[in-house]
C-alpha positions as CSV (number, residue, x, y, z in Angstrom):
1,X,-12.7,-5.8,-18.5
2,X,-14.8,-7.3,-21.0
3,X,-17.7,-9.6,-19.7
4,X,-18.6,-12.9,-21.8
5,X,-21.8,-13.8,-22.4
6,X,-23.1,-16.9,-20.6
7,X,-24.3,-19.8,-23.1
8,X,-26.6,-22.4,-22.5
9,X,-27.3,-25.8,-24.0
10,X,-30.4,-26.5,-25.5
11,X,-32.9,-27.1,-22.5
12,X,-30.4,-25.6,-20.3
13,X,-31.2,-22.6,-17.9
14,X,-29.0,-19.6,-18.9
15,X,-29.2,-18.0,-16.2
16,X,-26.6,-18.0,-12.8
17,X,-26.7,-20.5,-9.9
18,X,-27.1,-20.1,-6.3
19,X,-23.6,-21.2,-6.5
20,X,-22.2,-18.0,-8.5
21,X,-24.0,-15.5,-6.9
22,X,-22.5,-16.2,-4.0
23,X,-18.7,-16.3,-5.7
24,X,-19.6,-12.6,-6.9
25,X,-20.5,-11.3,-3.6
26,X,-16.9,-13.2,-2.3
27,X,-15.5,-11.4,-5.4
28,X,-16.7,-8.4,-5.1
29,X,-15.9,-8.0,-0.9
30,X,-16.4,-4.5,0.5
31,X,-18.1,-3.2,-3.2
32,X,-21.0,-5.7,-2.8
33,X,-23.5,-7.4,-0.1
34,X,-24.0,-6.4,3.4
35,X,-22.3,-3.4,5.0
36,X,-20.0,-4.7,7.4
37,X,-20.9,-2.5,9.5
38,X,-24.4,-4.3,9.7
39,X,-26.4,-4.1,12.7
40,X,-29.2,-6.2,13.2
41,X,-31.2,-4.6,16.0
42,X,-31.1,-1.2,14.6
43,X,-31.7,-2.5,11.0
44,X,-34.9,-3.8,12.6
45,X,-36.0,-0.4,14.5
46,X,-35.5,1.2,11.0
47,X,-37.6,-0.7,9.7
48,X,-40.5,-0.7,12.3
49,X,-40.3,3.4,11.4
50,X,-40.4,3.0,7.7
51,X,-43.3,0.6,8.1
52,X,-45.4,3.1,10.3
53,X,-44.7,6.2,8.1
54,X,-45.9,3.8,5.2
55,X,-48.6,3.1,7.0
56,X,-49.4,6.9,8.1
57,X,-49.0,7.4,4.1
58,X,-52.1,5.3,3.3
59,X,-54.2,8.3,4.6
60,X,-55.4,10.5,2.3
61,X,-55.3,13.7,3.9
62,X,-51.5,13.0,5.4
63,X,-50.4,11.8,1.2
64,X,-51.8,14.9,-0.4
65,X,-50.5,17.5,2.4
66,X,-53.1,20.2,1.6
67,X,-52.9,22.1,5.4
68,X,-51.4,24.8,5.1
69,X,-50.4,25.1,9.0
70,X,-48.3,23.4,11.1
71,X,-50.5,22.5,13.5
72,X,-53.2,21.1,11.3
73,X,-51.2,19.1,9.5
74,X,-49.8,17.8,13.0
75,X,-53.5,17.2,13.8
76,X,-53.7,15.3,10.2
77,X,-50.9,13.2,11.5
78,X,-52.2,12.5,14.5
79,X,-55.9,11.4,13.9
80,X,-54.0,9.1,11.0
81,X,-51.7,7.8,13.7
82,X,-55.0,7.1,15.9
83,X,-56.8,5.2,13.4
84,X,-54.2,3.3,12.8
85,X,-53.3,2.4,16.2
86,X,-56.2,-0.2,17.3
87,X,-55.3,-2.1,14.2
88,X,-51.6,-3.1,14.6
């Protein structure tokens, strides 16, 4: 399938409308957009988790990962998690 280049007119914008963005996601269906499958509520609990290890990522000590035990670095984690706490 060969694709065309879109041409403008002078002082035209050459670039796609709201309009046929949304024709290509209804063209491309089950290939394109949203999962069907989509679930709002647990969409927004994974992102409440990414957010906090993001968060929890800020800290120095918990980017770098220099403990070498378990249970420090679970310390590392957890004074992150405590500083962080008061502020959200």
């Amino acid at each position: 399938m060969k694709r065309h280049a879109v041409q403008a007119g002078p002082g035209q914008d050459p670039r796609p409308t709201d309009r046929s963005g949304q024709a290509a996601r209804l063209r491309n269906g089950s290939h394109g957009g949203r999962p069907p499958g989509f679930d709002e509520d647990r969409y927004k609990k994974r992102s409440t988790v990414e957010r906090a290890i993001n968060h929890l990522k800020q800290s120095r000590p918990v980017a770098t990962r220099y403990d070498k035990r378990g249970y420090v670095s679970l310390g590392t984690v957890t004074a992150a998690a405590l500083v962080i706490c008061p502020r959200t």
